[in-house]
C-alpha positions in Angstrom: -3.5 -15.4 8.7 -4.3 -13.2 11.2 -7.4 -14.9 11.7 -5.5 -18.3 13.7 -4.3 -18.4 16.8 -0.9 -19.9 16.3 1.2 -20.5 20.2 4.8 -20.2 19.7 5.0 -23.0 22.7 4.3 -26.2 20.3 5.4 -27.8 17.2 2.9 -28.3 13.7 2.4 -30.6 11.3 1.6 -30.3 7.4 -1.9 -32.2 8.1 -2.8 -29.4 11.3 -2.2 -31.1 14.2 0.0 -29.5 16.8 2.6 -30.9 19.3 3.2 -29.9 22.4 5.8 -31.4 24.6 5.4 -32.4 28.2 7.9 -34.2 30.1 8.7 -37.3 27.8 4.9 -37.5 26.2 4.0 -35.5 23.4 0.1 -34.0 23.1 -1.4 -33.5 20.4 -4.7 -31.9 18.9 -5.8 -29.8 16.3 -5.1 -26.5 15.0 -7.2 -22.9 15.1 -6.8 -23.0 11.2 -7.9 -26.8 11.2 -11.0 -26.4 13.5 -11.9 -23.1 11.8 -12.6 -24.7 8.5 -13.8 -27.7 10.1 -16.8 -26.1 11.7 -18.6 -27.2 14.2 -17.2 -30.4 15.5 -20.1 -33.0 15.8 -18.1 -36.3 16.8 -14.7 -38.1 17.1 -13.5 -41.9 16.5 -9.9 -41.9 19.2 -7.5 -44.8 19.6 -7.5 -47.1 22.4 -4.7 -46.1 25.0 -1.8 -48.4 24.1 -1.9 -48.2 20.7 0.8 -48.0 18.3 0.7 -44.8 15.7 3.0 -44.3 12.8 4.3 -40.7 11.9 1.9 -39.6 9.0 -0.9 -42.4 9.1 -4.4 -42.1 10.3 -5.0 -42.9 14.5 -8.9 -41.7 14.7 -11.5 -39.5 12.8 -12.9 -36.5 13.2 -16.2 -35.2 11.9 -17.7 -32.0 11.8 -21.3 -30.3 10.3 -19.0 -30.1 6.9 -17.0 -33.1 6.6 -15.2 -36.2 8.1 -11.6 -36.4 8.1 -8.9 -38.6 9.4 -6.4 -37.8 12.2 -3.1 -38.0 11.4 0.0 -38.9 13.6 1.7 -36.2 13.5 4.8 -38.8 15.4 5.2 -42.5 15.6 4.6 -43.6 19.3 2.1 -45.5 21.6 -0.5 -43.4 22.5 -0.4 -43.1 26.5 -3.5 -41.0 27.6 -7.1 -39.6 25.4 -9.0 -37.6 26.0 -12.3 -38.9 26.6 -14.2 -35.9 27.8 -14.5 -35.3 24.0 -16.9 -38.4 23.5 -19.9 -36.4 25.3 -18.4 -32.7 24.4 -16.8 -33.2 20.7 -17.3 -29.3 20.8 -14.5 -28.8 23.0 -12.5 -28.8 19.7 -13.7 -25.6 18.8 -13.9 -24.0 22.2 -10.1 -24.6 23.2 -8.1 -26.5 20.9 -5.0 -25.8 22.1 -6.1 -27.0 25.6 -9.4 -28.8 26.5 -9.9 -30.1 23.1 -6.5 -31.6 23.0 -7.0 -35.0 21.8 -4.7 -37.8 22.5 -1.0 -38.2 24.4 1.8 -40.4 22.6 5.2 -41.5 24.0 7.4 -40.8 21.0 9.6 -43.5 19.6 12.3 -41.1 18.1 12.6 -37.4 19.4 13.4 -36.5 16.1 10.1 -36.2 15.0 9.0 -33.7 17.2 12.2 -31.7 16.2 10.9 -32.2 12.3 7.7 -30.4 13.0 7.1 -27.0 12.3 7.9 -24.4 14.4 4.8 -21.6 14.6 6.1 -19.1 12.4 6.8 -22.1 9.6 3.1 -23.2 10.0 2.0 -20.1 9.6 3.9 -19.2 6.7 2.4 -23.1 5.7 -1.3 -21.9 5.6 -0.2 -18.9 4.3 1.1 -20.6 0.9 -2.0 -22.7 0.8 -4.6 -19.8 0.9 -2.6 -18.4 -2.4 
């Protein structure tokens, strides 16, 4: 597991988004461990700003030289900000997921979400159950 690049500073999610808190919005993107076995990220389907996501069901796509897989909502919320850099530079993903290839911005419903995520060393311990 050494391998991932886990910040303490954000929350995780079983499907390997992280959460990082900012003010009263929440932004979210993909893990290390996610865009590692991803690969090379070729393209990605994002919500419209103002649209409702539900905790655990898909909100966009993301695609990748390997496979295509949804994104999941890691909280319920309306999502407040995208980033749209990522429709010319999907790659950005790869380069800096934990900042420039962040992907979208929700305004939570219920802060108890967020507080349900996984802390780092609980993701990490996560993946490290899944490699077994």
């Amino acid at each position: 597991m050494d391998d991932y690049k886990i910040p303490n500073d954000r929350r995780y999610s079983s499907e390997d988004e992280w959460v990082l808190k900012s003010g009263s919005q929440l932004r979210v993107g993909v893990s290390d461990y996610a865009q590692q076995q991803l690969g090379d990220i070729v393209f990605l389907e994002l919500p419209q700003v103002g649209t409702s996501v539900t905790r655990g069901t898909a909100f966009g796509v993301i695609e990748s030289v390997k496979a295509v897989s949804d994104l999941s909502a890691p909280v319920s919320g309306t999502v407040v900000e995208v980033n749209g850099a990522l429709e010319e530079e999907p790659e950005r993903v790869n380069e800096d997921c934990y900042g420039e290839g962040w992907i979208i911005a929700i305004e939570p419903v219920d802060d108890s979400e967020f507080d349900a995520l996984m802390e780092s060393d609980a993701y990490l311990a996560y993946l490290s159950d899944r490699a077994d």
